[in-house]
N, CA, C and O atoms as a Tinker XYZ file with bonds, in Angstrom:
   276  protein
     1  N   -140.317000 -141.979000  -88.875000    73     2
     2  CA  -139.986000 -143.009000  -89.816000    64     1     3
     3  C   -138.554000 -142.793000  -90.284000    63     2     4     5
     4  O   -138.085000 -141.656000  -90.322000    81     3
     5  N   -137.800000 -143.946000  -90.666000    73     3     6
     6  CA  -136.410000 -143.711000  -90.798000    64     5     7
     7  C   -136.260000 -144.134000  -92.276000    63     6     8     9
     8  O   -137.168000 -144.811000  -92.758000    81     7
     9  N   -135.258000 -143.819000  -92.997000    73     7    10
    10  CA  -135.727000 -143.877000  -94.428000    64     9    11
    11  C   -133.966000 -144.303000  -94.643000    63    10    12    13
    12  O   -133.187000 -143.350000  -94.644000    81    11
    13  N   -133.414000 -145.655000  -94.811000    73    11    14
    14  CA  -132.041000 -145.571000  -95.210000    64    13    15
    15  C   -131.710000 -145.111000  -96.637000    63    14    16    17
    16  O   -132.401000 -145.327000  -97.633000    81    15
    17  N   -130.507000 -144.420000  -96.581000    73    15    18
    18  CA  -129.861000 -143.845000  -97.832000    64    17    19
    19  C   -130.275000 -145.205000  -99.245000    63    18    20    21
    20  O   -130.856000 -144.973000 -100.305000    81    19
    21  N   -129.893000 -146.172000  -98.897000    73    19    22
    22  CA  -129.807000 -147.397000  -99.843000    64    21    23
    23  C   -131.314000 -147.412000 -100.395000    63    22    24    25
    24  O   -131.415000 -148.130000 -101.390000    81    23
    25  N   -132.384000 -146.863000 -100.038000    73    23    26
    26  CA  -133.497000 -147.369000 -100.325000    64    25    27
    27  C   -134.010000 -146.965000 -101.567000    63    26    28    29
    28  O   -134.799000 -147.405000 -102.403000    81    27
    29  N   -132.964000 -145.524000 -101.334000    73    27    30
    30  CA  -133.810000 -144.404000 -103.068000    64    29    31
    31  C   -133.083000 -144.525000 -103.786000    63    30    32    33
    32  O   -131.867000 -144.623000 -103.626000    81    31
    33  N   -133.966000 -144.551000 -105.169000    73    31    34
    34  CA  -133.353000 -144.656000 -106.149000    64    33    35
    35  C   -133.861000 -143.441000 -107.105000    63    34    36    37
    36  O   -134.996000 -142.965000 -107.111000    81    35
    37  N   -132.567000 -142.985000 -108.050000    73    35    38
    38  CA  -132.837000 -141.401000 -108.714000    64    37    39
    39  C   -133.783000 -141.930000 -109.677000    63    38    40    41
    40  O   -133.764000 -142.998000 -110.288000    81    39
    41  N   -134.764000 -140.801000 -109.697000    73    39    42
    42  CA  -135.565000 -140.916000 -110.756000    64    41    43
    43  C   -135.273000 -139.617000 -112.156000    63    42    44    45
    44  O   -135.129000 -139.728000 -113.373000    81    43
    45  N   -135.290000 -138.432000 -111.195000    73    43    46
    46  CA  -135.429000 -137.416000 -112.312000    64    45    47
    47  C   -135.241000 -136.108000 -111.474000    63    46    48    49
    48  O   -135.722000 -136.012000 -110.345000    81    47
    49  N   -134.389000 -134.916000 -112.178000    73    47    50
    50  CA  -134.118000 -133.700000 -111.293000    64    49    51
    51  C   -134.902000 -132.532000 -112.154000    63    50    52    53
    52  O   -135.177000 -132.661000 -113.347000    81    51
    53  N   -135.213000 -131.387000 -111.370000    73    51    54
    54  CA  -136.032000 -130.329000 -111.397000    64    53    55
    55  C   -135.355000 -129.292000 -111.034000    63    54    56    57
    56  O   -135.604000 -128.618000 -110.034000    81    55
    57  N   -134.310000 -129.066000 -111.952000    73    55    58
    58  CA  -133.877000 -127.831000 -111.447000    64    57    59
    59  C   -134.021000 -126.308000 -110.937000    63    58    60    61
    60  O   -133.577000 -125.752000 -109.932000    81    59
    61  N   -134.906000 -125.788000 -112.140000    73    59    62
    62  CA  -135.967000 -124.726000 -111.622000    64    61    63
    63  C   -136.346000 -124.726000 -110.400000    63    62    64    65
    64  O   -136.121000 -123.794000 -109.628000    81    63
    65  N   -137.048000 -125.924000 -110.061000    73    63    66
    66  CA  -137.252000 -125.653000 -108.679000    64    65    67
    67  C   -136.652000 -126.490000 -107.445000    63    66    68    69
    68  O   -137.248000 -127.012000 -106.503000    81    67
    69  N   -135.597000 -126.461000 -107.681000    73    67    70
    70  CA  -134.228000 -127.196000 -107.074000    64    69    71
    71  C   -135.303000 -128.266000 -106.500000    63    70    72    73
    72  O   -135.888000 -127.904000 -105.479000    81    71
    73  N   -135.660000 -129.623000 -107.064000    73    71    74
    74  CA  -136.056000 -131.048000 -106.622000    64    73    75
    75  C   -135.421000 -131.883000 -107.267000    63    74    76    77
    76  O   -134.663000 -131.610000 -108.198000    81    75
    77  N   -135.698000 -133.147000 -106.780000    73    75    78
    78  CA  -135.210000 -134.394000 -107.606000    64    77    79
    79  C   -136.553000 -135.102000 -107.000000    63    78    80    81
    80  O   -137.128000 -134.810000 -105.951000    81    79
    81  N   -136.903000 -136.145000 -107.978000    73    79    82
    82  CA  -137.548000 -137.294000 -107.581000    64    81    83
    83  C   -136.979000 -138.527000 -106.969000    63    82    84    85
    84  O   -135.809000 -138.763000 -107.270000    81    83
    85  N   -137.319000 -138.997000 -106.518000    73    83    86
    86  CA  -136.928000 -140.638000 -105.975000    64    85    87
    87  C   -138.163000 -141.283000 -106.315000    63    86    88    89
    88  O   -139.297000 -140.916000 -106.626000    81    87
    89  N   -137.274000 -142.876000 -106.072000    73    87    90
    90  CA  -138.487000 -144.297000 -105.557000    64    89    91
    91  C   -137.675000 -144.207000 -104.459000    63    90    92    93
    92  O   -136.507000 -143.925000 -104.192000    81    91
    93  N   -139.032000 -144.653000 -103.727000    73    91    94
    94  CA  -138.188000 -145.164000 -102.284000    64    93    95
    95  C   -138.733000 -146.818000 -102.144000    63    94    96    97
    96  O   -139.900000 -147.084000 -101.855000    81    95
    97  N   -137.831000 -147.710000 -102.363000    73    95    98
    98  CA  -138.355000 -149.008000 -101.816000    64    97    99
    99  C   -139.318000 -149.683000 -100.537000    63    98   100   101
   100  O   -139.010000 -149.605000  -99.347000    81    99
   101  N   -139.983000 -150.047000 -100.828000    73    99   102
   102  CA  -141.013000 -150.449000  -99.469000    64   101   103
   103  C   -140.182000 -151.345000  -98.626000    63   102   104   105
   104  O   -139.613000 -151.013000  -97.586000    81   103
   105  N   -140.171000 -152.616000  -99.233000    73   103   106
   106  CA  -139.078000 -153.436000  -98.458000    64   105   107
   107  C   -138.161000 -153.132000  -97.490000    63   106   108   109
   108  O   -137.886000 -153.946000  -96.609000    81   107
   109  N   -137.466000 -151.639000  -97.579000    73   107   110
   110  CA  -136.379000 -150.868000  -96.945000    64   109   111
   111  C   -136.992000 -150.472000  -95.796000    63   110   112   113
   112  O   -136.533000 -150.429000  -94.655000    81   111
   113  N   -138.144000 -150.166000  -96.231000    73   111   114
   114  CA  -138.983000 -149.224000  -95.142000    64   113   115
   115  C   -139.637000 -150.233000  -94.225000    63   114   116   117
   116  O   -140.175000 -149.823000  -93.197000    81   115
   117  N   -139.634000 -151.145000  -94.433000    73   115   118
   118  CA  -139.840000 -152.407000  -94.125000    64   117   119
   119  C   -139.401000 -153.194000  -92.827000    63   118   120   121
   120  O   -139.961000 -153.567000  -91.797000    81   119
   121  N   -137.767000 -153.292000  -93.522000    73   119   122
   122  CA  -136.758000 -153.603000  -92.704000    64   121   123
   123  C   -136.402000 -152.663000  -91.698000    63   122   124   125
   124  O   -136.442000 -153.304000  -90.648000    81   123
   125  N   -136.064000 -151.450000  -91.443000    73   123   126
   126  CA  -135.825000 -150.367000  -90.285000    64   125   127
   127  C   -136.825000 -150.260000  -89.780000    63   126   128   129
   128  O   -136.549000 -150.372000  -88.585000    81   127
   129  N   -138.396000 -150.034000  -89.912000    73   127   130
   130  CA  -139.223000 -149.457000  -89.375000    64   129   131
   131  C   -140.289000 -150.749000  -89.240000    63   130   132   133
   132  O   -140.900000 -151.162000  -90.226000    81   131
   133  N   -140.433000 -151.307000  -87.974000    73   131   134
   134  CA  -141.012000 -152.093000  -87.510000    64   133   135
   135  C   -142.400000 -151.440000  -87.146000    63   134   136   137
   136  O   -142.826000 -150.290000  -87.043000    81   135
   137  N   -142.842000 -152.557000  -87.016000    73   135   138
   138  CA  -145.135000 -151.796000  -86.722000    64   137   139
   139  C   -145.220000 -151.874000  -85.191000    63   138   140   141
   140  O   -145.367000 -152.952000  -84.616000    81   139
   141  N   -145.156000 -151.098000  -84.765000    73   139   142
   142  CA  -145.543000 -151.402000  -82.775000    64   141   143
   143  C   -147.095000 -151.050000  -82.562000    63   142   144   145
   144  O   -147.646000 -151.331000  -81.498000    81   143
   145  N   -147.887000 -150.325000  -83.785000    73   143   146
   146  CA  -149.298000 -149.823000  -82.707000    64   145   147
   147  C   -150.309000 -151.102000  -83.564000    63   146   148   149
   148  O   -149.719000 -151.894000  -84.299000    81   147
   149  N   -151.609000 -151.186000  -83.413000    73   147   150
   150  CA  -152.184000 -152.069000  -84.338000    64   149   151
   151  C   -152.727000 -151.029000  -85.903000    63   150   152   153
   152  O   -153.117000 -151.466000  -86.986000    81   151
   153  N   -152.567000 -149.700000  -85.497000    73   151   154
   154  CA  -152.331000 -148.452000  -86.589000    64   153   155
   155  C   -151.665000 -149.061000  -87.576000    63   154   156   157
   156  O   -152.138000 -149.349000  -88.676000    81   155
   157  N   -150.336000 -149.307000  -87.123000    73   155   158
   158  CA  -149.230000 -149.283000  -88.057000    64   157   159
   159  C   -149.269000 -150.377000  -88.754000    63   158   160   161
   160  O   -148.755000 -150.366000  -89.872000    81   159
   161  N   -149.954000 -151.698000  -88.193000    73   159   162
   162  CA  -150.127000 -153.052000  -88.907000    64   161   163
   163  C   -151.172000 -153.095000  -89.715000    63   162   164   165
   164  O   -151.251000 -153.990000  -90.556000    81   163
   165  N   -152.140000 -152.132000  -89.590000    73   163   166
   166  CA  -152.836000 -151.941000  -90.302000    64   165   167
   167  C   -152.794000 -151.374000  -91.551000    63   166   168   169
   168  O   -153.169000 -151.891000  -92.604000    81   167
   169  N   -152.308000 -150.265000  -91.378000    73   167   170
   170  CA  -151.354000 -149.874000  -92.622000    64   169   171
   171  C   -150.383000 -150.208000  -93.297000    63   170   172   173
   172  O   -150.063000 -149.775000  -94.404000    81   171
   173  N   -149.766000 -151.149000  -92.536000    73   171   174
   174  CA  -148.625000 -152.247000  -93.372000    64   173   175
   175  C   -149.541000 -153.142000  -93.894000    63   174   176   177
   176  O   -149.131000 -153.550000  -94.981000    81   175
   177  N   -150.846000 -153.730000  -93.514000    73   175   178
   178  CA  -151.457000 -154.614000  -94.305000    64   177   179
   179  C   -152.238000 -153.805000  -95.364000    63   178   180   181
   180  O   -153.145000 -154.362000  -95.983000    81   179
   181  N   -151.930000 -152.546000  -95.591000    73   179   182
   182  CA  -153.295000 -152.281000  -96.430000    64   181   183
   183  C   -152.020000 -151.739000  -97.630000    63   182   184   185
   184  O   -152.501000 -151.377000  -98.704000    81   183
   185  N   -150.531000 -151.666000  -97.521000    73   183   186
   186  CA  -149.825000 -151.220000  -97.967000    64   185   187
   187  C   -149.147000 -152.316000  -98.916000    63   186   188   189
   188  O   -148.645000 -152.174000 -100.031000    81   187
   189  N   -149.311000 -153.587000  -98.022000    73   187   190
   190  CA  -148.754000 -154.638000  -98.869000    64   189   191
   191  C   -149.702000 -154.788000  -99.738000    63   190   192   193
   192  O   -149.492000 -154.796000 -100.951000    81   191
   193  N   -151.538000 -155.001000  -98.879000    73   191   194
   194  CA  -152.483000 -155.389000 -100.035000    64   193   195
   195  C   -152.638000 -153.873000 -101.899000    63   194   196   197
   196  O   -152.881000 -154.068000 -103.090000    81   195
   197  N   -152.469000 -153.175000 -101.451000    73   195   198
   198  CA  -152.308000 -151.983000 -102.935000    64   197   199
   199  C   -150.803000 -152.691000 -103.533000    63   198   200   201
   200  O   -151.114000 -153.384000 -104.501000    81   199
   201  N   -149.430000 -152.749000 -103.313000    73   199   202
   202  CA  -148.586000 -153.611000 -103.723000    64   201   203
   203  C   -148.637000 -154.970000 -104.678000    63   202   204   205
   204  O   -148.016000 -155.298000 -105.689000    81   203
   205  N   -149.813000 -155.692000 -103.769000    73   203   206
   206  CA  -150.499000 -157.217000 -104.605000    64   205   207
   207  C   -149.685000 -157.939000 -103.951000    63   206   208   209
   208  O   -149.242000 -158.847000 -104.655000    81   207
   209  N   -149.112000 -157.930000 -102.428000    73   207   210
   210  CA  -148.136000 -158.625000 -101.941000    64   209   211
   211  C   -148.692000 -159.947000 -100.882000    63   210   212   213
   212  O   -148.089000 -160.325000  -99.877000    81   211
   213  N   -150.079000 -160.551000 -101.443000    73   211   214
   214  CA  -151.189000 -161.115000 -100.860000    64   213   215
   215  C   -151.308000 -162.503000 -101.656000    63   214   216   217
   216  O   -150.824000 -162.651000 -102.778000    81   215
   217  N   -152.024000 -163.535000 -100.938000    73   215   218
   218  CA  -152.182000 -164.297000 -101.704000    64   217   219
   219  C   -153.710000 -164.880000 -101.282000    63   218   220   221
   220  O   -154.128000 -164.683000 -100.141000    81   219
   221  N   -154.333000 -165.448000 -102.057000    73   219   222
   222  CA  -156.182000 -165.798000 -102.019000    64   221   223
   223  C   -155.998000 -167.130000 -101.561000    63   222   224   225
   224  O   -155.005000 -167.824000 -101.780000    81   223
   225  N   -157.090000 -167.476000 -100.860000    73   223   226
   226  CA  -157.129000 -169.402000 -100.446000    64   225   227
   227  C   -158.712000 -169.257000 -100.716000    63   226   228   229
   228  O   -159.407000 -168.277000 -100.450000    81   227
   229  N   -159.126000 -170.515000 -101.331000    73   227   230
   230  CA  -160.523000 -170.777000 -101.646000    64   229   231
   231  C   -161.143000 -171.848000 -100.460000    63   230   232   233
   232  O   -162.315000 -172.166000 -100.257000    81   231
   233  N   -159.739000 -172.331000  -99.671000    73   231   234
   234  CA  -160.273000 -173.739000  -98.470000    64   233   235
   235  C   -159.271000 -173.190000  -97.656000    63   234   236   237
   236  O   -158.236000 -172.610000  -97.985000    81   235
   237  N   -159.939000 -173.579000  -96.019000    73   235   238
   238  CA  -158.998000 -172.988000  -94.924000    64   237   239
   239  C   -157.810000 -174.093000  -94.943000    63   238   240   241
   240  O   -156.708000 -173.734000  -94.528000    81   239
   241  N   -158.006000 -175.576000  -95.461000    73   239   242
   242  CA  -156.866000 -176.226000  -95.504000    64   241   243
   243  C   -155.946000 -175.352000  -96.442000    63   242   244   245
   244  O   -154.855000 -175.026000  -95.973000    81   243
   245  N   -156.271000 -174.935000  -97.726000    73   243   246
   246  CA  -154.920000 -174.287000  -98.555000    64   245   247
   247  C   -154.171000 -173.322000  -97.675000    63   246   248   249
   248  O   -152.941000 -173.319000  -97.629000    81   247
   249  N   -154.899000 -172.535000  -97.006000    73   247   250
   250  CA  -154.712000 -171.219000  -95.773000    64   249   251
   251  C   -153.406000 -171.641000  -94.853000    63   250   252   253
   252  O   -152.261000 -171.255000  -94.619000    81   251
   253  N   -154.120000 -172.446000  -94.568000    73   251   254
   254  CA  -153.185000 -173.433000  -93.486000    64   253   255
   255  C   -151.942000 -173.788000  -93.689000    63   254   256   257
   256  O   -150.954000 -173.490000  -93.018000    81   255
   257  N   -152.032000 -174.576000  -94.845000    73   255   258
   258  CA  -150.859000 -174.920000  -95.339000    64   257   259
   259  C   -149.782000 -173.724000  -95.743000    63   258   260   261
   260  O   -148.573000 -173.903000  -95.597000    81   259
   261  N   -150.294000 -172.571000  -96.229000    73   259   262
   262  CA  -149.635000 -171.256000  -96.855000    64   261   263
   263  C   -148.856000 -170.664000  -95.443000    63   262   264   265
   264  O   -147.696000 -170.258000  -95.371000    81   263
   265  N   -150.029000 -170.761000  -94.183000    73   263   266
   266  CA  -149.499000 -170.029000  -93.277000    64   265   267
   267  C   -148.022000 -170.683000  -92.811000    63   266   268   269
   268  O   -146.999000 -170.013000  -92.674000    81   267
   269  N   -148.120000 -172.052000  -92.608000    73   267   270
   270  CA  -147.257000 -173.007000  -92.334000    64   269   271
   271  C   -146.085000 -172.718000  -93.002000    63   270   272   273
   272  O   -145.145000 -172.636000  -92.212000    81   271
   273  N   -145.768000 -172.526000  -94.200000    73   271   274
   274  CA  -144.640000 -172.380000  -94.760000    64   273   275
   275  C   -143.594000 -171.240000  -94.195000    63   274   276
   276  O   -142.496000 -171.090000  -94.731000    81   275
């Protein structure tokens, strides 16, 4: 997995035990690192769904229309 510099952002340092924290943006990880196995799409879908990056349809017409866009 490739992780660009731009993605982290400082959170907090630990000197004692020489760390720092980061966020690392998903989106980033996103963009460089594409899904090739059905593994990896799987885990990109289960990564967006914990995120809330999903949306519900109650009729396959609403579905439809969502996919369409």
């Amino acid at each position: 997995m490739q992780i660009p510099l731009s993605a982290f952002r400082y959170l907090s340092t630990y000197p004692r035990e020489k760390k720092i924290v980061v966020e690392i943006l998903t989106k980033d990880l996103k963009r460089v690192n594409r899904a090739d196995t059905i593994d990896e799409l799987i885990n990109e879908a289960r990564l967006d769904y914990a995120l809330g990056n999903y949306t519900t349809h109650k009729t396959a017409k609403s579905l439809m229309a969502a996919l369409q866009h």
